[in-house]
C-alpha positions as CSV (number, residue, x, y, z in Angstrom):
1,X,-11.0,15.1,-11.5
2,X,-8.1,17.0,-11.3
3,X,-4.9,16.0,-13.5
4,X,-1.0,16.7,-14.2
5,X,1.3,15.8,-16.7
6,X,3.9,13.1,-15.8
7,X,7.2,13.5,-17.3
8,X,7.1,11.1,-20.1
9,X,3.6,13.0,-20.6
10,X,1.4,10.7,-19.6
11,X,-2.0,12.6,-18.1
12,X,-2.2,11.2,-13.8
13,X,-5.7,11.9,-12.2
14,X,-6.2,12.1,-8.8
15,X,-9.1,13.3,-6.6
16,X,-8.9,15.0,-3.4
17,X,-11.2,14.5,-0.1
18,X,-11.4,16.5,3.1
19,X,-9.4,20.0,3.8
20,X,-6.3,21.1,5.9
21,X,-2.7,20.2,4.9
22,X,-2.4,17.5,2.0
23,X,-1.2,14.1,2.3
24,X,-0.8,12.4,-0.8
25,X,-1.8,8.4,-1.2
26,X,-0.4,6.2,-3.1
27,X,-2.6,3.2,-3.7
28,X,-1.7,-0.7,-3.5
29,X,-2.6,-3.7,-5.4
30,X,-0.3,-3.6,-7.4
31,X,-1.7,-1.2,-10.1
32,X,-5.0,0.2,-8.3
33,X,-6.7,2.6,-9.0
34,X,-6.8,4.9,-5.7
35,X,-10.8,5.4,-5.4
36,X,-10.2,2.0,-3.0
37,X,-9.1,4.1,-0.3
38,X,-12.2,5.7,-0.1
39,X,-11.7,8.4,2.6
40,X,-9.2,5.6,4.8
41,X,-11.9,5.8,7.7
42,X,-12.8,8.8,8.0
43,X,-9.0,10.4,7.8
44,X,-10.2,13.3,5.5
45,X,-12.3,15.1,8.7
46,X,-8.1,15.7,9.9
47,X,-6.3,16.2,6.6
48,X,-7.3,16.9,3.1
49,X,-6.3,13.6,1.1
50,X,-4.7,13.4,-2.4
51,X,-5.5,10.3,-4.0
52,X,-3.6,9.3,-7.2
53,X,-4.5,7.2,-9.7
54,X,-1.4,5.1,-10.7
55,X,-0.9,5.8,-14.3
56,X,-2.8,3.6,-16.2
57,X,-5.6,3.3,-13.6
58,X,-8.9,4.9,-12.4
59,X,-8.8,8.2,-14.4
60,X,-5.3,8.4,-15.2
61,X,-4.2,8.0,-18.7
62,X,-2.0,4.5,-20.2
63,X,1.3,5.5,-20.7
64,X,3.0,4.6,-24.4
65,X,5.3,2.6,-22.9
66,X,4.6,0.2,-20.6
67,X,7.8,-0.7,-19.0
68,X,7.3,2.6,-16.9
69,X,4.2,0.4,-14.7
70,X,7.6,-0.7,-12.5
71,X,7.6,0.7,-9.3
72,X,11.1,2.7,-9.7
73,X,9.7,4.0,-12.7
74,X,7.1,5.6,-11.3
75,X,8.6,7.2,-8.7
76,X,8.9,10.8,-11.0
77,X,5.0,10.6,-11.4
78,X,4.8,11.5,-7.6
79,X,7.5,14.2,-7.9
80,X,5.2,15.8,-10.5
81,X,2.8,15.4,-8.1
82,X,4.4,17.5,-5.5
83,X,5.1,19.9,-7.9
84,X,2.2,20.3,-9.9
85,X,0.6,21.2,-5.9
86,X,3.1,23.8,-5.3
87,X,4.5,21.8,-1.9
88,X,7.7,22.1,-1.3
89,X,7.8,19.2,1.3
90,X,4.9,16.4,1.3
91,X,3.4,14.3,4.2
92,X,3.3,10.7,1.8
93,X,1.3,7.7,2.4
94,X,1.1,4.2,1.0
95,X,-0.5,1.2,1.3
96,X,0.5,-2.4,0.5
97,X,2.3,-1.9,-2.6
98,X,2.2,1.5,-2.5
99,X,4.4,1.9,0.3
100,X,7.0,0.1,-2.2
101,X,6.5,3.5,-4.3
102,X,6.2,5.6,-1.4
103,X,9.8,4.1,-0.4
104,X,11.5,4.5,-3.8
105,X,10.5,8.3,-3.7
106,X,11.8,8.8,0.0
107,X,14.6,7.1,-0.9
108,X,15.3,9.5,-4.3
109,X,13.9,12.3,-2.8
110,X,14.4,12.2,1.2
111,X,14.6,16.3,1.9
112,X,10.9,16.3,0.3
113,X,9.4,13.9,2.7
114,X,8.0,15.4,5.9
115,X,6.3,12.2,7.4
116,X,5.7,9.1,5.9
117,X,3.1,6.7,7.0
118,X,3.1,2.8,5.5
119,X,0.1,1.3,5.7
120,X,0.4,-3.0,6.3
121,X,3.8,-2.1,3.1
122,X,4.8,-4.3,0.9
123,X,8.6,-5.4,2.1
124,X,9.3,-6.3,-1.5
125,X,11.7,-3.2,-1.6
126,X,13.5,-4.1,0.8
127,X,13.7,-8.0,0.1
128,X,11.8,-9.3,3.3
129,X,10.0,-12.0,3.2
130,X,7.7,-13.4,5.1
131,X,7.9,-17.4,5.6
132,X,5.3,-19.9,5.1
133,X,4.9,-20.8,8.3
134,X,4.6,-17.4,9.7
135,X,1.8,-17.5,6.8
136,X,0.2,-20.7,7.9
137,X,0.3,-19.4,11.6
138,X,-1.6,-16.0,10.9
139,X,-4.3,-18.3,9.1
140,X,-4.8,-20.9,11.2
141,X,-5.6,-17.9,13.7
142,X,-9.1,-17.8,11.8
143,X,-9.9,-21.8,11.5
144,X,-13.4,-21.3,13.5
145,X,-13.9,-19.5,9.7
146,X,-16.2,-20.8,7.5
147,X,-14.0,-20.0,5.0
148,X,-11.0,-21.2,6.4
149,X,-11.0,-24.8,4.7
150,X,-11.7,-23.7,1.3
151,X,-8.6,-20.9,1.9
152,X,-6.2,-22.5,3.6
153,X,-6.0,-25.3,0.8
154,X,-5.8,-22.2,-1.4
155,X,-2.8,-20.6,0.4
156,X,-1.2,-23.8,-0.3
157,X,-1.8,-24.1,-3.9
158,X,-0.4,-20.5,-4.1
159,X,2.5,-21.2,-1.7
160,X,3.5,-23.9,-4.0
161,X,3.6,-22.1,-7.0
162,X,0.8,-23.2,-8.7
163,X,-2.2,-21.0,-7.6
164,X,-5.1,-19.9,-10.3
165,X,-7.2,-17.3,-10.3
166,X,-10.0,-19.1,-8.0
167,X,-7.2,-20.0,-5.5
168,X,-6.7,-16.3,-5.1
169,X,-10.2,-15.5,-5.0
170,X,-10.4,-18.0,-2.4
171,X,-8.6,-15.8,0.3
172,X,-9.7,-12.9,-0.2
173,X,-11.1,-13.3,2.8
174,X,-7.3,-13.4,4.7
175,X,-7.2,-9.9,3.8
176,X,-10.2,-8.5,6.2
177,X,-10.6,-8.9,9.2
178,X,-14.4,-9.6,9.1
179,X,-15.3,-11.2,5.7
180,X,-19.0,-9.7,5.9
181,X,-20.8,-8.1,2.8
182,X,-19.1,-4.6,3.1
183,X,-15.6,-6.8,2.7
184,X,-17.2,-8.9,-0.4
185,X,-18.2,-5.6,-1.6
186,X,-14.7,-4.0,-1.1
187,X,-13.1,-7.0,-2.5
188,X,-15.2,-6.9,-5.3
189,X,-14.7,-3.1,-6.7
190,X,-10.5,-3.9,-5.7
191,X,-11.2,-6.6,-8.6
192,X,-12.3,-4.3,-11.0
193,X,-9.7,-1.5,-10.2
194,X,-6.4,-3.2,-11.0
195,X,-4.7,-2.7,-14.5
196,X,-3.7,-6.4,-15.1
197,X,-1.0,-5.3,-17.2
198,X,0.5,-3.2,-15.3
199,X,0.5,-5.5,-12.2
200,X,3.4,-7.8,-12.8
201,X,5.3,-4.9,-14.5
202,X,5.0,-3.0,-11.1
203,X,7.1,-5.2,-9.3
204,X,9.2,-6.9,-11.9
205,X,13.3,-7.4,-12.5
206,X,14.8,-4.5,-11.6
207,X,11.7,-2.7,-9.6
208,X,14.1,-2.8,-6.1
209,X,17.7,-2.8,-5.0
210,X,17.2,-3.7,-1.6
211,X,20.8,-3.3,-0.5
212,X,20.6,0.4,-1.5
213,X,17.3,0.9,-0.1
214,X,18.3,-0.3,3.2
215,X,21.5,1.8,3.3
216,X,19.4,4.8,1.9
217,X,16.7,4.2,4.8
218,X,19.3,4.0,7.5
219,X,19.8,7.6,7.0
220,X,16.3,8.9,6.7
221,X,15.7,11.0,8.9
222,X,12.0,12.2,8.7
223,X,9.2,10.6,11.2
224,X,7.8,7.0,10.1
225,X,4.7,5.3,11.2
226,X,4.2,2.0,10.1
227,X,1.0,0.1,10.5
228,X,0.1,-3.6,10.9
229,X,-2.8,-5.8,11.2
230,X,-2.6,-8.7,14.1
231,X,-4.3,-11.1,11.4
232,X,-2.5,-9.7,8.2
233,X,-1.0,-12.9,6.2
234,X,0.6,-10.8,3.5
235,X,2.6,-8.3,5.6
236,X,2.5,-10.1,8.9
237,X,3.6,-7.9,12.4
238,X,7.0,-9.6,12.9
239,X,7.7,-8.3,9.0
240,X,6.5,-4.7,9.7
241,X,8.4,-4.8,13.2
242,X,11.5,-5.6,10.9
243,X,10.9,-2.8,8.6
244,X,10.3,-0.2,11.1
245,X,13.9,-1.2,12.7
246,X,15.2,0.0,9.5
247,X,14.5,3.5,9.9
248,X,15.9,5.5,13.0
249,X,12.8,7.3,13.8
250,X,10.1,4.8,13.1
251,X,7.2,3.4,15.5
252,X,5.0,1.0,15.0
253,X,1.4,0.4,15.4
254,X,-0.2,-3.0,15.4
255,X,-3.7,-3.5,15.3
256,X,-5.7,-6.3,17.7
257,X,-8.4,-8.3,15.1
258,X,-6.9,-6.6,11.8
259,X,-5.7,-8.1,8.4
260,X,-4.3,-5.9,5.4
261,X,-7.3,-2.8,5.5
262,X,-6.9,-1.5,8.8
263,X,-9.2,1.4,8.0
264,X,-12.0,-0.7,6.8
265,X,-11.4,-3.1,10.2
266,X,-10.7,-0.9,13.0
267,X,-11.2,2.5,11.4
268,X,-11.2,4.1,15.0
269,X,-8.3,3.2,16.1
270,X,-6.5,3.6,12.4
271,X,-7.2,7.3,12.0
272,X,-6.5,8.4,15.8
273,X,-2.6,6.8,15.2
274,X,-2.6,8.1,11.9
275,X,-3.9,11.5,12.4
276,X,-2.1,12.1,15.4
277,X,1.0,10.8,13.7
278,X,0.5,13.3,10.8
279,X,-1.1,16.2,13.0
């Protein structure tokens, strides 16, 4: 795989899928390493994809200090990035809580951003949340599930603060819109991808300043797509509808039967928005 040096030195990986103009990916999780994507549906037959491994993930070097896993701190790694392809503007994409990083560098570095497309995003940055019963209504959406007991008393372990690892595990299956074997699958080699100590670092104390980062994106001028899922309990369509009013030339697209992996639910329809919106 390709690499670059970040600026504290740190060696970033990332691997690169398809031809035509680049877009560069910035993976979720938090702390993923970007091979999750895979090609997002089938996006790399329109553009050549650059996915980067979040330092500290996949093939990209630990960094000596690990207070730079924070989100705002990582924000230079996808400068170098730009740089180290010899772009002057880039066409960036994020998913989950990698549109929280795509964010920080549109907000630091607007006049380098062509479009930016925000896959279900994280609304941590800008300090949305979604309630629990907006939660509890997206899941009760799927009680015919045969999951759906075993989760929903999960969901409200977790909403109460007191959620383990198995009460996570346990709805996994809110995430995708079919829970089938690909989805177990998917879920499965997510699971192994994540740097666990880099995770709550990401979006810790000082990650976000979501004052600023509304005032920044009032002014941001460059195209937006944002996309939801109709079934996604973790950035749910009223949330995205909110974020995309922050931007003055956003639209949104929501997705009929999808949760939070819209290329792995309705890949069709994911990359003809997204391609056309990039094209």
């Amino acid at each position: 795989m390709p690499t670059f040096s970040a600026p504290d030195g740190t060696e970033l990986a990332y691997r690169e899928l398809g031809s035509g103009a680049p877009v560069i990916c910035l993976p979720g999780g938090p702390m993923m390493a970007g091979e999750y994507l895979g090609d997002l549906g089938g996006l790399d037959a329109h553009r050549q994809l650059v996915l980067l491994d979040l330092r500290g993930t996949g093939d990209s070097a630990e960094p000596k200090d690990t207070a730079s896993y924070r989100c705002d701190q990582q924000v230079d790694d996808v400068e170098a990035l730009r740089e180290h392809l010899g772009l002057d503007q880039i066409d960036l994409l994020g998913h989950s809580a990698g549109a929280s990083l795509a964010i920080g560098y549109a907000v630091r570095y607007p006049a380098r951003v062509g479009k930016l497309v925000l896959v279900t995003p994280s609304t941590r940055s800008i300090g949305l949340e979604v309630p629990g019963e907006v939660r509890r209504e997206i899941l009760d959406l799927r009680k015919d599930e045969p999951w759906f007991a075993t989760a929903s008393a999960a969901y409200e372990s977790i909403a109460a603060g007191t959620g383990t690892g198995e009460d996570w595990a346990a709805v996994a299956p809110m995430a995708y819109g079919r829970w089938d074997a690909a989805a177990e699958a998917h879920q499965a080699a997510e699971d192994g991808r994540r740097n666990d100590v880099g995770a709550p670092i990401f979006n810790s104390e000082g990650a976000f300043d979501p004052p600023r980062v509304r005032a920044a994106l009032a002014t941001f001028t460059a195209p937006v797509l944002l996309t939801a899922g109709e079934i996604d309990w973790i950035t749910s369509p009223g949330a995205a509808a909110e974020f995309a009013g922050l931007f003055p030339n956003a639209e949104l697209f929501v997705q009929v039967g999808v949760s939070h992996h819209p290329w792995l639910d309705d890949p069709a329809n994911f990359v003809a928005a997204v391609a056309k919106f990039l094209a």
